[in-house]
C-alpha positions as CSV (number, residue, x, y, z in Angstrom):
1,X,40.9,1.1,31.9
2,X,40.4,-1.7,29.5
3,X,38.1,-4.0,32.2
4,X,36.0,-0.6,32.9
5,X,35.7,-0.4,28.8
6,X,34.3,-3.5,28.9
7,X,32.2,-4.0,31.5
8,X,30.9,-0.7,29.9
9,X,30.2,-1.9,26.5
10,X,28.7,-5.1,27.8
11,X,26.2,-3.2,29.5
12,X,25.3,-1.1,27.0
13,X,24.7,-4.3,24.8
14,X,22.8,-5.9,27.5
15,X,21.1,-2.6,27.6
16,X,20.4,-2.7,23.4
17,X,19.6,-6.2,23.2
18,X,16.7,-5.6,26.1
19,X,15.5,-2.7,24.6
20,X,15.2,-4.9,21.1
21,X,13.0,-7.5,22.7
22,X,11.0,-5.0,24.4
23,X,10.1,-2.5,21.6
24,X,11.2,-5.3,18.3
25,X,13.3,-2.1,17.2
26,X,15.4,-5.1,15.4
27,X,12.5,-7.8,14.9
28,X,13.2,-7.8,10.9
29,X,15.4,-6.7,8.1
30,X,13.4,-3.7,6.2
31,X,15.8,-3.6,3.6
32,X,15.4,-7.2,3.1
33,X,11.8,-7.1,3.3
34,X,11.5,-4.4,1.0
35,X,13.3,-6.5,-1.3
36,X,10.6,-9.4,-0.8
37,X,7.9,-7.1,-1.1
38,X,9.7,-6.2,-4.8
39,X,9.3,-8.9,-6.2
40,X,5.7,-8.2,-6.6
41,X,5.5,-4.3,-6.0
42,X,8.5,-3.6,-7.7
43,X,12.0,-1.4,-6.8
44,X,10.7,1.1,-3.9
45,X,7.0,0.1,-4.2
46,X,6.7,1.2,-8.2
47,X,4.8,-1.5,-9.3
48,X,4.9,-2.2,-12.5
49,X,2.3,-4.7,-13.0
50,X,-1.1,-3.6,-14.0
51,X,-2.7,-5.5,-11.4
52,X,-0.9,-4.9,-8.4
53,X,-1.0,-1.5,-6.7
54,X,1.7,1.7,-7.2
55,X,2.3,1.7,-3.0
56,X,5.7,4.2,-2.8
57,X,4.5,6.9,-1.4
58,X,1.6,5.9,0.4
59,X,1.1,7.3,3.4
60,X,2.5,5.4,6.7
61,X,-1.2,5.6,8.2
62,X,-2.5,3.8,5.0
63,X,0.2,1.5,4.5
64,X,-0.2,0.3,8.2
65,X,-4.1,0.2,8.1
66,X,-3.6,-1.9,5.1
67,X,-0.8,-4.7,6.2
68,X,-3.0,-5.0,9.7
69,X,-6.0,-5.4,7.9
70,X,-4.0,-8.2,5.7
71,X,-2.4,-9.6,9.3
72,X,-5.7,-9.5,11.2
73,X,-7.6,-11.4,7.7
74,X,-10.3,-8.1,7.8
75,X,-9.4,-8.3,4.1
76,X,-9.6,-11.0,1.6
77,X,-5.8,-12.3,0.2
78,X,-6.3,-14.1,-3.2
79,X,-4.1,-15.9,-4.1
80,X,-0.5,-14.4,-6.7
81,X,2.6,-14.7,-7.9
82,X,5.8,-13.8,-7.4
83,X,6.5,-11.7,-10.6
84,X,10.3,-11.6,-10.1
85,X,13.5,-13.0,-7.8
86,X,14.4,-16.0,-6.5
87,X,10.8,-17.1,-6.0
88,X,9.4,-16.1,-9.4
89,X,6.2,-17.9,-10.2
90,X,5.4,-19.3,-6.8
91,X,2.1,-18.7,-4.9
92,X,1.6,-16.2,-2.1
93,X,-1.0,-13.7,-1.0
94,X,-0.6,-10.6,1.5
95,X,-1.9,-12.7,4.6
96,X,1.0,-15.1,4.2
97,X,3.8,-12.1,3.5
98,X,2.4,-10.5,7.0
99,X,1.4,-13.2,9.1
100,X,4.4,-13.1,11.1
101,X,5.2,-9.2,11.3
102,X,4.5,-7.8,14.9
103,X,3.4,-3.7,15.2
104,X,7.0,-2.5,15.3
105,X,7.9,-4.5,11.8
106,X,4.7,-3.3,10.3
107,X,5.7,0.2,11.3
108,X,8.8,0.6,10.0
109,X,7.7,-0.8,6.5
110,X,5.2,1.3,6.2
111,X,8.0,4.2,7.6
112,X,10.2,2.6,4.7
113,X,7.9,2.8,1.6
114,X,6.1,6.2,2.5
115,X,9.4,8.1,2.2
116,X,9.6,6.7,-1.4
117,X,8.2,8.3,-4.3
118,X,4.7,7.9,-5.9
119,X,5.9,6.9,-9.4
120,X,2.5,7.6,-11.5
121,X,2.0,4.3,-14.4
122,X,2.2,5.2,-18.1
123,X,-1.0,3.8,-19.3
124,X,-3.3,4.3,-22.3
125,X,-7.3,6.0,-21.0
126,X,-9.6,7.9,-22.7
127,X,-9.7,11.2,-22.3
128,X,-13.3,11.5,-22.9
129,X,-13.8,9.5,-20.1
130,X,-11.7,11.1,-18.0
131,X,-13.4,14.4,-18.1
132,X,-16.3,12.8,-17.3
133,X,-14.6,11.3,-14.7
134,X,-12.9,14.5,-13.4
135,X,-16.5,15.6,-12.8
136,X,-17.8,12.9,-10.7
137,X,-14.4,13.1,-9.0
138,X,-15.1,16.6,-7.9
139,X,-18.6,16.2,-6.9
140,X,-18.3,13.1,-5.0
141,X,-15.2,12.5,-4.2
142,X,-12.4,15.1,-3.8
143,X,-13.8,15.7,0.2
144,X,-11.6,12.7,1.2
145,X,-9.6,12.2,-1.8
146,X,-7.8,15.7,-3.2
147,X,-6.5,16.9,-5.9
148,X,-7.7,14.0,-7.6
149,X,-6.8,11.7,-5.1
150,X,-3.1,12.4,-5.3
151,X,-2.4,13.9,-1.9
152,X,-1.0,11.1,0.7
153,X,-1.6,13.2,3.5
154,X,-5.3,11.9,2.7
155,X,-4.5,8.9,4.6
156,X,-7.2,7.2,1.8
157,X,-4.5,5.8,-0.8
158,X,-3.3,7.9,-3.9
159,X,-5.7,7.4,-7.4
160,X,-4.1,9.5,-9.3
161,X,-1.7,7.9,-11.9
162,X,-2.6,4.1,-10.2
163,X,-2.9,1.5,-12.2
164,X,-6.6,1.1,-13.5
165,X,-6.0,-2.8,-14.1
166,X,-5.9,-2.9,-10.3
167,X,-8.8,0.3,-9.8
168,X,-10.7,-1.3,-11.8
169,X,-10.5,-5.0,-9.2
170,X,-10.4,-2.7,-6.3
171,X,-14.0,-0.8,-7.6
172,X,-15.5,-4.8,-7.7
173,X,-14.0,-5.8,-4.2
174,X,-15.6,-2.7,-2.4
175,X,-18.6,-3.5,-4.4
176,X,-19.2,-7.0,-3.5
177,X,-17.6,-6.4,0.2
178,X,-14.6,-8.5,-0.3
179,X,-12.8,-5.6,0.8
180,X,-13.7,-2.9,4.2
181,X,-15.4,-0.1,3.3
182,X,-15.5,3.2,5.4
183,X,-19.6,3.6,5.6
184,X,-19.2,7.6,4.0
185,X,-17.4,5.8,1.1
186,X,-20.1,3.2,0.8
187,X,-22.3,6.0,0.6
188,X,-20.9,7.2,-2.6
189,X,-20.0,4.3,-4.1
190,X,-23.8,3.0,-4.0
191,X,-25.0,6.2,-6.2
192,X,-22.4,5.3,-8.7
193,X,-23.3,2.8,-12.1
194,X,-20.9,0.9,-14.0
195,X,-20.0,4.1,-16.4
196,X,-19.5,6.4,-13.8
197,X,-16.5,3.7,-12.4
198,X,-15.1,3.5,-15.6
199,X,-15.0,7.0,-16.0
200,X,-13.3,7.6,-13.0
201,X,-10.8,5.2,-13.4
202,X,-9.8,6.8,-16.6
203,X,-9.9,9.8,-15.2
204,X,-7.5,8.6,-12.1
205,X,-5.2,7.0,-15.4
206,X,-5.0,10.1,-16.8
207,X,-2.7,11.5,-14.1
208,X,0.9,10.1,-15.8
């Protein structure tokens, strides 16, 4: 009984261990990635540093699009630094943090921080603005991005309660093509002047 229990579980090891190195169900660590990816985005992907991007809630289809876009160098990775942990104050950038990662391990991270929560930043706008922005919001851009662009489902980010430190980068890097931009966005984005951005981002600020 004991020999057939053991050639048993060594199979089913053998079996596991296959299956691993086929699908690379076991190729990283989320948890320990998660806590890498902390350091900068903060506990569960709620950043709290103006500049880098609320991504906890995200949906998986965004989240993925964005770390293959990192991984495949479609978008531009300037240079940071780690804000917290062990490696506080070195230099990275996205391409480095993904360069390694394989479809399965972008997968489940992107599995990993859409079931977190969207925490919304507490931020000072103006709320003159952002009834100005509310308007160019609902004329240009609620099609794709609803209810204010707070609905993940979107698969097109969530605006509402980001930080505008970082909108207001992201705005400039669609602008100038440092970043991809779907050709219907580009669209709008070309009928828009400098105080039509700013009023959307406060309005997107105004979601706390």
């Amino acid at each position: 009984m004991t020999n057939k229990y053991a050639k048993y579980a060594l199979s089913v090891s053998i079996a596991l261990f296959n299956f691993s190195l086929v699908s690379g169900a076991w190729a990283i660590d989320v948890d320990k990635v998660a806590e890498t990816c902390a350091a900068c985005h903060g506990k569960a992907g709620a950043s709290t540093e103006t500049d880098i991007p609320i991504i906890g809630g995200y949906s998986e289809a965004t989240i993925t699009d964005d770390l293959k876009a990192y991984k495949n160098k479609d978008r531009e990775c300037p240079k940071t630094k780690y804000r917290s942990g062990s490696k506080k104050g070195q230099k990275t950038d996205m391409c480095e943090m993904v360069k390694d990662f394989n479809d399965s391990d972008i997968k489940q991270i992107a599995q990993y921080f859409a079931n977190k929560k969207f925490v919304r930043a507490k931020q000072k706008f103006d709320p003159e603005l952002a009834k100005k922005g509310k308007d160019i919001h609902d004329m240009s851009c609620e099609k794709c991005h609803s209810e204010g662009g707070a609905v993940a489902g979107d698969d097109a980010g969530i605006l509402a309660g980001q930080w505008m430190p970082y909108l207001k980068q992201a705005f400039k890097d669609y602008s100038s093509g440092k970043r991809p931009v779907a050709k219907k966005m580009k669209m709008k984005m070309d009928e828009l002047n400098k105080a039509d951005v700013d009023a959307l981002i406060n309005y997107y600020g105004s979601f706390q």
